[in-house]
C-alpha positions as CSV (number, residue, x, y, z in Angstrom):
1,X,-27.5,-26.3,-85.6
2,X,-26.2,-23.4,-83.7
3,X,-28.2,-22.0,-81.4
4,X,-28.4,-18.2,-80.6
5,X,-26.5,-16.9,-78.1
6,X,-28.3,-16.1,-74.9
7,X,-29.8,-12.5,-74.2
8,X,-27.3,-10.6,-71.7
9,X,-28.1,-11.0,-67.7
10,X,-30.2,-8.2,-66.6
11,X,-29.3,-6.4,-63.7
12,X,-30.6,-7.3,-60.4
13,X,-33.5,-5.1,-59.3
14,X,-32.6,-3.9,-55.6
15,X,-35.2,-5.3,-53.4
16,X,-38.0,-2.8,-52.7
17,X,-37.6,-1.0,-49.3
18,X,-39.7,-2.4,-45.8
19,X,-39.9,-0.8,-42.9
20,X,-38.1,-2.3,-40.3
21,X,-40.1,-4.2,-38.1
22,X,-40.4,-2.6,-34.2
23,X,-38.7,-4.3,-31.9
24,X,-41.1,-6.8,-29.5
25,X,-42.6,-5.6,-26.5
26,X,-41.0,-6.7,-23.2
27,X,-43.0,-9.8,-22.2
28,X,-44.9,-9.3,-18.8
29,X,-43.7,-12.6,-17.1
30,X,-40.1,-12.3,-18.0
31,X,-38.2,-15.5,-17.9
32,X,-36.1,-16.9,-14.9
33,X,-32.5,-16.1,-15.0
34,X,-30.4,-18.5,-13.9
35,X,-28.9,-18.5,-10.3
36,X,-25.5,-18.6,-11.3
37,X,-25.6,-15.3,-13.1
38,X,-27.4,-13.7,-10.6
39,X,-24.9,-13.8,-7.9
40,X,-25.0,-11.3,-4.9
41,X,-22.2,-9.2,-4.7
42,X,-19.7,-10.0,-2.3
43,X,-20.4,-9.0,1.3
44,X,-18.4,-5.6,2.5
45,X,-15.3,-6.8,4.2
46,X,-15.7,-6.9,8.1
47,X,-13.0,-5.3,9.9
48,X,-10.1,-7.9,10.7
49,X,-10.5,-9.2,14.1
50,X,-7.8,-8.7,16.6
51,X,-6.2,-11.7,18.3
52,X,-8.1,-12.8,21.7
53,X,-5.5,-11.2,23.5
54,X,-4.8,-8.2,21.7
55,X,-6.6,-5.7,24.2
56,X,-5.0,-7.0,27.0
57,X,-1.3,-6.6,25.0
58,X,-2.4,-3.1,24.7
59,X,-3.7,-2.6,28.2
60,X,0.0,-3.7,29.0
61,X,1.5,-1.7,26.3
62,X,0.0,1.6,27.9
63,X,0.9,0.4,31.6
64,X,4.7,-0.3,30.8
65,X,4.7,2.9,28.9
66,X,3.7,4.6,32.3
67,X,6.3,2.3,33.9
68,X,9.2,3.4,32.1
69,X,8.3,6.8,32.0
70,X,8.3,6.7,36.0
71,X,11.1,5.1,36.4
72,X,12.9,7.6,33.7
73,X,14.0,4.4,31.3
74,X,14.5,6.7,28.3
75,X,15.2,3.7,26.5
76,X,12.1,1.7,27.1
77,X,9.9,5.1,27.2
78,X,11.1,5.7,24.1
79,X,10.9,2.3,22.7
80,X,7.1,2.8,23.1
81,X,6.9,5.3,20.6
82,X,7.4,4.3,17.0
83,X,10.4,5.2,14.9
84,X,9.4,8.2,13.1
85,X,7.0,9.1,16.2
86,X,7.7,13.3,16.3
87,X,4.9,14.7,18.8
88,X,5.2,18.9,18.5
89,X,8.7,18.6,17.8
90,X,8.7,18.6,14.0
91,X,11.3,15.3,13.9
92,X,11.6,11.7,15.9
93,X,15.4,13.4,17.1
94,X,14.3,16.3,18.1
95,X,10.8,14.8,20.2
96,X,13.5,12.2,22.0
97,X,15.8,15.3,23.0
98,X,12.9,17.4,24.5
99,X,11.6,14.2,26.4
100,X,14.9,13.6,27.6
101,X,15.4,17.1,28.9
102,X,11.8,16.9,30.5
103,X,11.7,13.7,32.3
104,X,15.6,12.7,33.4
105,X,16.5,16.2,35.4
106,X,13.1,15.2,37.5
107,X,13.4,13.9,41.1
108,X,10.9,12.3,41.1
109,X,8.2,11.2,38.5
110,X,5.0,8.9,39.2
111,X,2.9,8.0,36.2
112,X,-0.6,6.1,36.7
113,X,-3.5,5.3,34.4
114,X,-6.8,5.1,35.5
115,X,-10.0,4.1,33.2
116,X,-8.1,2.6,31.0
117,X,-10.2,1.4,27.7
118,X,-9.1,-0.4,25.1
119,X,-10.1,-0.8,21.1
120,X,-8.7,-2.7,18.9
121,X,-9.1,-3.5,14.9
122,X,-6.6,-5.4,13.2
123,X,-3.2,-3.8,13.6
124,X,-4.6,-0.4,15.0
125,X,-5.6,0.2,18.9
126,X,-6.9,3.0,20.5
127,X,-6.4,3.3,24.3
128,X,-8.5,6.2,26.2
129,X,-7.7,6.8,30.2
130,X,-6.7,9.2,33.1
131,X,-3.6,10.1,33.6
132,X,-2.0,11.2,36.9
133,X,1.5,12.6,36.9
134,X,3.1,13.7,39.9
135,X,6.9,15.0,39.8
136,X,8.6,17.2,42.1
137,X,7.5,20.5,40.5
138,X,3.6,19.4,38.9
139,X,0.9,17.4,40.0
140,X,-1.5,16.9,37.1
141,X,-5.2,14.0,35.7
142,X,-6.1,14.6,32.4
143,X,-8.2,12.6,30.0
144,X,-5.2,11.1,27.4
145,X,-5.6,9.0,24.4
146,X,-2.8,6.9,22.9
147,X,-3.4,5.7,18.6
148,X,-1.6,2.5,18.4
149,X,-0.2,0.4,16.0
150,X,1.1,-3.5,15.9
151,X,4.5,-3.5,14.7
152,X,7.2,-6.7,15.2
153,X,4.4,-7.7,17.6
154,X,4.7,-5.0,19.5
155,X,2.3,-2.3,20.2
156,X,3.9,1.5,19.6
157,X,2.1,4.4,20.2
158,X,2.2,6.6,17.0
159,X,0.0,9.4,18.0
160,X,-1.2,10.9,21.6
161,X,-3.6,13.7,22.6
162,X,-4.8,14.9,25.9
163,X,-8.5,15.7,26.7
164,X,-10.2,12.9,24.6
């Protein structure tokens, strides 16, 4: 015997609609969180310490600077100074000319520092004094203050300014 064949598949009905449920309140005692994902940020980077003897290579940076000047070594004043060091001038070339004219046609020239104090962070110093210059047509203090920098380990002044 043959049996009938089946009724056709009725379509699904679509579910009926419910509401989304809301979403659970915040517990009051909220659970640990693990140390390891919690981690502090990093502290701020200190400042990089200078070398033990870095403010006395500065102190003797400024006082051979002062040196050459009054002895007129062009080459060692100028060797203070770093490369592209311009001053007023507008250029390094320029600077090194106008020194030249200033401080070789002298008689005399005496340089001293006085008060001399010393900072130092990492590769940048800052050395704050009074300067007395005496040559045979000016006798002059004044409060000076040399930026330096560490370069080849050398200290080279890269900026100056008077009355700071």
């Amino acid at each position: 015997p043959q049996l009938p064949p089946p009724p056709p598949a009725a379509a699904p009905k679509p579910a009926p609609a419910v509401p989304p449920a809301p979403a659970p309140a915040a517990s009051v005692a909220a659970a640990p969180k693990p140390a390891a994902s919690v981690a502090a940020a990093p502290p701020a980077p200190k400042p990089t310490p200078a070398p033990a003897n870095a403010e006395a290579d500065v102190e003797r940076a400024v006082k051979a600077w002062a040196s050459a000047w009054s002895r007129k070594d062009m080459g060692d004043y100028v060797g203070a100074y770093t490369n592209d060091y311009a001053g007023q001038a507008g250029s390094h070339k320029r600077w090194v000319e106008e020194r030249r004219d200033r401080i070789v046609g002298k008689k005399s020239i005496k340089v001293s520092v006085s008060e001399l104090k010393v900072t130092v962070n990492g590769d940048k110093a800052t050395a704050r004094f009074r300067q007395n210059y005496d040559s045979d047509a000016l006798s002059t203090s004044s409060r000076k203050t040399l930026e330096l920098v560490r370069s080849g380990g050398k200290w080279l002044i890269r900026q100056e300014s008077v009355g700071g």
